[in-house]
C-alpha positions in Angstrom: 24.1 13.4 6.4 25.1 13.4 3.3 25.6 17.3 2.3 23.9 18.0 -0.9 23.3 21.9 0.5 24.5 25.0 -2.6 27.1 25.9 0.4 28.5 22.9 2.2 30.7 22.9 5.7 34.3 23.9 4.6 37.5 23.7 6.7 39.4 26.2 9.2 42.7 27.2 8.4 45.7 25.1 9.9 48.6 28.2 9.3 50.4 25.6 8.8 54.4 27.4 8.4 56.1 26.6 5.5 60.5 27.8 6.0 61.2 30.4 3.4 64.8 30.3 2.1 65.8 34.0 3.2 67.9 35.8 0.4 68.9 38.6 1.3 72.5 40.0 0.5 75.1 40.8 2.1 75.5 44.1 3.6 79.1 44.5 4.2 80.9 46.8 2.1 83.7 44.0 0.6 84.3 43.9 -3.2 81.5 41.0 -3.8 79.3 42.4 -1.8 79.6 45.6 -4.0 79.4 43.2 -7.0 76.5 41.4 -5.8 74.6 45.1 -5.0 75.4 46.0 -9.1 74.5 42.7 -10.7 71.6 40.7 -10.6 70.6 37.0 -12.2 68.4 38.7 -14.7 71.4 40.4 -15.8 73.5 37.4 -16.3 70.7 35.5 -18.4 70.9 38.1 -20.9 74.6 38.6 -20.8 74.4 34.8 -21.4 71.9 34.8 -24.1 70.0 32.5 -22.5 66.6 31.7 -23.8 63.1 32.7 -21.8 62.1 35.0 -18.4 62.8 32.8 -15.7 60.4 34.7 -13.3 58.7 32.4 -10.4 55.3 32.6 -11.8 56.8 31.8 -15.5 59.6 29.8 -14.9 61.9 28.8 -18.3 63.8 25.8 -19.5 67.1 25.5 -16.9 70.3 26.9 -18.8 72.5 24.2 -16.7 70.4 20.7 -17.7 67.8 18.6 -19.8 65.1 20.3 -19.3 61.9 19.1 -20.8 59.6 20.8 -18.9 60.3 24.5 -17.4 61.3 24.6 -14.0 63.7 27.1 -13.5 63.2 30.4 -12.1 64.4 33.7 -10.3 63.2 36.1 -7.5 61.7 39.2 -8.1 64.9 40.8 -7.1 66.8 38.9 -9.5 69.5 37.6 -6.0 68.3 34.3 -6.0 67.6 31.5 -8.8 66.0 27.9 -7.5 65.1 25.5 -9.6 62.4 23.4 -8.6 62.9 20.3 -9.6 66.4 19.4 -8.2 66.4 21.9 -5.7 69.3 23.3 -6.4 69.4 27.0 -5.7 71.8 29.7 -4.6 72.5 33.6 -5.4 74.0 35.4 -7.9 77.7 34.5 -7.4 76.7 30.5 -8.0 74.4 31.1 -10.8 77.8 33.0 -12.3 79.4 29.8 -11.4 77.2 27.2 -12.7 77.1 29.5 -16.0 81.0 29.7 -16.4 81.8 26.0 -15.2 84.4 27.6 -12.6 85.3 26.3 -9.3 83.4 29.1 -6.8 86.4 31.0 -5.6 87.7 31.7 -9.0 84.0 32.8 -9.8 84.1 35.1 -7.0 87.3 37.0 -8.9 86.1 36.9 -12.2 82.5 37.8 -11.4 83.7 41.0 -9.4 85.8 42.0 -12.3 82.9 41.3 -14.8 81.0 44.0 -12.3 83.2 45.9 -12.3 83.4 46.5 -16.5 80.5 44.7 -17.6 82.3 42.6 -19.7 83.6 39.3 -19.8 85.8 37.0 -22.2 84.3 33.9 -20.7 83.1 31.5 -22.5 79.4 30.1 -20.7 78.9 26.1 -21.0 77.4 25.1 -23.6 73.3 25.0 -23.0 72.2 21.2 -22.5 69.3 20.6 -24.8 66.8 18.2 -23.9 66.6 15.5 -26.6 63.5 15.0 -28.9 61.8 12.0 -27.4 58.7 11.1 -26.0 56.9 12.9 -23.1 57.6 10.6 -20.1 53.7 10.4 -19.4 53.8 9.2 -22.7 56.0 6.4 -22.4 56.0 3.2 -19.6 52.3 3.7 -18.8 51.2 1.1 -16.7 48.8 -2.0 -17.9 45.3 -1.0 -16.6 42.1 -3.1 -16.7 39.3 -2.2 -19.2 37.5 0.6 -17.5 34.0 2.3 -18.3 32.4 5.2 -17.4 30.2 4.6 -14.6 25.9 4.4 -15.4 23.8 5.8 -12.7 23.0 2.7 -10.7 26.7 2.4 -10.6 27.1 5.6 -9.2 24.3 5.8 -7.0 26.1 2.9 -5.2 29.2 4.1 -4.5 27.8 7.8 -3.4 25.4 5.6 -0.6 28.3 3.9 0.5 30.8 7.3 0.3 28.2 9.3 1.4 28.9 11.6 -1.6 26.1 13.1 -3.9 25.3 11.4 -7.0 25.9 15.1 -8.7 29.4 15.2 -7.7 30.5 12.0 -8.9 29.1 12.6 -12.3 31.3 15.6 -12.4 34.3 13.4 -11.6 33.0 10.8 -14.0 32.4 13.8 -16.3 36.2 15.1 -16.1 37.5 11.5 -17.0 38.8 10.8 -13.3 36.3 8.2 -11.8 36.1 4.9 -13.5 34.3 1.6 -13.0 36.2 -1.8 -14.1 35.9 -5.8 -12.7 39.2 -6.6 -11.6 40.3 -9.2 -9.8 37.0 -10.8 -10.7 35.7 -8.2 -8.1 33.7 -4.8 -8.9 35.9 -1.6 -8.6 35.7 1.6 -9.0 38.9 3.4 -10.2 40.6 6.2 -10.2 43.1 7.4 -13.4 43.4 10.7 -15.9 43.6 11.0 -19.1 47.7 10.9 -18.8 47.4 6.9 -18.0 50.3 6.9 -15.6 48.8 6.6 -12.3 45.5 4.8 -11.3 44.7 3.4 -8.1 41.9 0.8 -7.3 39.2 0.4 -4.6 36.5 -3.0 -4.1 32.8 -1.3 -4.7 32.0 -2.9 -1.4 34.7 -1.5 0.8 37.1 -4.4 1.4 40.4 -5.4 1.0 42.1 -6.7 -1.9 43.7 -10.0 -0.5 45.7 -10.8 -3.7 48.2 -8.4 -1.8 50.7 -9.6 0.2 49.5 -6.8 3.0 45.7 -6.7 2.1 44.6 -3.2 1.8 41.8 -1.1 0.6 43.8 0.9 -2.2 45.4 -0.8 -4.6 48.1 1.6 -6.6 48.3 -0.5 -10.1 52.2 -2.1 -10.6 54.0 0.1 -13.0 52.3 3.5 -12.0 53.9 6.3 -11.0 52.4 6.6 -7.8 53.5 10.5 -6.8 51.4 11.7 -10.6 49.3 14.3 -9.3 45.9 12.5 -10.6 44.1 15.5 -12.3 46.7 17.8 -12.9 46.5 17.7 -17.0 42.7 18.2 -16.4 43.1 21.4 -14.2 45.0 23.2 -17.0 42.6 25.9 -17.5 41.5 26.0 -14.1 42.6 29.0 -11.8 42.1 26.6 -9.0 43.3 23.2 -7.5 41.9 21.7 -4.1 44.9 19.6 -3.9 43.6 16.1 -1.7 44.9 12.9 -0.6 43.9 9.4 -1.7 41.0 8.7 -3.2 37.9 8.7 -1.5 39.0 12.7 -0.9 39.3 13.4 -5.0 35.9 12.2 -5.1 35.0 14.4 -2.1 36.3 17.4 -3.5 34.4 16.8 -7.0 31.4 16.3 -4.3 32.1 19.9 -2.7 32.7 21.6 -6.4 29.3 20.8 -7.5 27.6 21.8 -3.8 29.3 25.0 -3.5 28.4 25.7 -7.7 32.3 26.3 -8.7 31.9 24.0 -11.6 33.5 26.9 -13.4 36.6 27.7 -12.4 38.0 24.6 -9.4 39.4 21.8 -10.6 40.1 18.6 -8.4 43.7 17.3 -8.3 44.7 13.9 -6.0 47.9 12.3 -4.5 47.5 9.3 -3.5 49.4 8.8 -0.7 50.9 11.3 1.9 54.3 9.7 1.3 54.9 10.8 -2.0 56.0 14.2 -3.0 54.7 15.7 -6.3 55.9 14.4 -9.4 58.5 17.0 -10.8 57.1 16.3 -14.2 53.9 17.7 -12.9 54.9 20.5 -10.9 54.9 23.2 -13.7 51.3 22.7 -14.3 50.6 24.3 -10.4 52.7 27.9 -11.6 50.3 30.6 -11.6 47.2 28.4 -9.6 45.7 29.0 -6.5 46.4 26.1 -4.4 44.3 25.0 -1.5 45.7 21.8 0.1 42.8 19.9 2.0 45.2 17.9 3.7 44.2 14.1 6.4 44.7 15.2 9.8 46.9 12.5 10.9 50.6 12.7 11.0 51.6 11.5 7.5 48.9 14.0 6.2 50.1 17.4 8.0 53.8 16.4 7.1 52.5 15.6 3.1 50.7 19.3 3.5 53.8 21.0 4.5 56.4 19.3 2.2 53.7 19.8 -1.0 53.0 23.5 0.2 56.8 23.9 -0.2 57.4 22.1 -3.7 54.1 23.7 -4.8 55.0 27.6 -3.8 58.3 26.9 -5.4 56.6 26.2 -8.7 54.7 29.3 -8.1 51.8 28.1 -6.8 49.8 30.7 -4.6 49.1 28.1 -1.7 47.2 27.9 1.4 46.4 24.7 3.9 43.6 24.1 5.9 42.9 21.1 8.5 39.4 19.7 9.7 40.5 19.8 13.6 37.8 20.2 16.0 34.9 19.3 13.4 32.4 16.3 14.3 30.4 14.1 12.2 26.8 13.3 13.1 27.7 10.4 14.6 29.8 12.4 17.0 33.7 11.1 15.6 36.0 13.5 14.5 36.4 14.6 10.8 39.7 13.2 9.5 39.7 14.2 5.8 37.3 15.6 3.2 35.4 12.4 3.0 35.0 12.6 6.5 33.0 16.4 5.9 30.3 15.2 3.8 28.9 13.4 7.5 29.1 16.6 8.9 25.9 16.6 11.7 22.8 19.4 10.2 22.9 21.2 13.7 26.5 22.1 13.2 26.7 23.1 10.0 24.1 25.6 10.7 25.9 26.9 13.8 29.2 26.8 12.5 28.7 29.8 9.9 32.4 30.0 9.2 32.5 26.9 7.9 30.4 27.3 5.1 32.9 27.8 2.3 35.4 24.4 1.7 37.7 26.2 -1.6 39.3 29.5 -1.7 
């Protein structure tokens, strides 16, 4: 059954546990504990003049790097500073140390003395400004084949054989992520954004594409940057993402925005394979979104949910993960990913009125 209903069978949350980094400072009573307890980062950024209000939900520019796009930020508390697309974090002792350039136990001294007075003669390093060139989704795009938008009969195929509706592939279509293109001297449909970095391939009749040395169904075009979030740049004034994997499960997820009417304010985002982590070029487009990670229930896709929850909340990205486990299709199988949910048998989907709602 394909399910075309205004409220369509959603997903039951999977709690999956993502490790928070625990910051909390030390309560001895020793001199840098005492320094730590008077000082925070916040105060150092503007002892250092640095520019912006690193604040998770806002982060700025990183004071100790290039920089191009914002990905630096600090706890509420101002203890802790991580910046999200290294990874490198610590507390307020080795921010002091990657501001002065010192070796950590000379920080330690000069930091307690500069808590103790409030003043210090040091010299910060110099702030690394990124140089003026070219956005990197502007440059090395990958050679793709000439793509149209899809006419009806075009997408009345592909729903049949996805068992999607026709109204929620227009919407794709409509937000410049489904395309249609002979490649290979085979039909294809394809799917790309308007940042031309990342597209990935399927055969309109389900096969494999046997120019590849290990014939497979998706074909990620050479030269893409595979881990591109596909959607991301279109979600900008979206509040929120359902985040999916591959693409049969972007078009899914357009599928369920126009069923459940949040046309509005959800925007579909796709990686397109659970092996990849989220671009870092990408991940400051997630700060301030709700997040819901729809996640394939095999291995590869639970591990991709809980490494992308991670990168994703330290973006500042309000996230939550749900799983399909436990839900059967009408023809009895279990539900493996989004795609899977559009089969979802009449008789459950009636009975099972907690499942009702797919995004947040």
């Amino acid at each position: 059954m394909i399910a075309t209903q205004r409220r369509c069978p959603p997903l039951r949350a999977a709690g999956i546990g993502v490790k928070q980094t625990d910051w909390r400072h030390d309560s001895s009573t020793s001199p840098l504990a005492q320094a730590k307890e008077r000082v925070t980062i916040f105060d150092l950024w503007r002892h250092f003049r640095y520019d912006g209000d690193p604040v998770r939900r806002n982060p700025a520019r990183s004071p100790f790097r290039p920089d191009k796009y914002p990905s630096f930020s600090i706890t509420r508390d101002g203890q802790a500073f991580h910046d999200f697309a290294t990874g490198d974090k610590g507390d307020v002792v080795t921010f002091w140390a990657r501001a002065t350039g010192l070796p950590l136990s000379d920080a330690c001294k000069s930091f307690i003395a500069y808590a103790g007075t409030g003043r210090s003669n040091i010299i910060p390093i110099t702030r690394i400004t990124p140089p003026a060139e070219a956005s990197p989704t502007e440059r090395q795009k990958p050679s793709l084949p000439p793509m149209q938008r899809g006419d009806h009969k075009q997408l009345q195929v592909l729903a049949l054989f996805r068992d999607l509706s026709v109204e929620g592939l227009h919407l794709a279509d409509e937000r410049g992520l489904l395309h249609f293109a002979t490649f290979h001297n085979l039909s294809a449909w394809i799917v790309t954004d308007s940042e031309r970095v990342n597209a990935q391939a399927r055969r309109m009749d389900g096969g494999p594409w046997q120019h590849l040395d290990n014939p497979a169904k998706a074909y990620t075009l050479p030269g893409c940057w595979a881990s591109w979030p596909l959607g991301i740049t279109e979600a900008k004034d979206f509040p929120v993402i359902a985040l999916v994997e591959g693409a049969p499960d972007l078009l899914a997820a357009h599928h369920f925005i126009w069923a459940e009417e949040r046309e509005r304010n959800v925007a579909a985002v796709g990686i397109t394979g659970a092996t990849m982590n989220i671009h870092a070029n990408a991940l400051p487009q997630f700060a301030g979104k709700r997040v819901r990670i729809l996640p394939h229930l095999d291995e590869a896709g639970q591990a991709a949910a809980r490494r992308w929850t991670e990168q994703l909340e330290s973006a500042g990205a309000d996230v939550d993960c749900f799983d399909l486990s436990g839900v059967l299709t009408v023809s009895s199988e279990r539900v493996g990913d989004l795609n899977d949910l559009t089969q979802l048998d009449a008789d459950a989907f009636e009975s099972e009125r907690e499942l009702w709602e797919v995004l947040p």
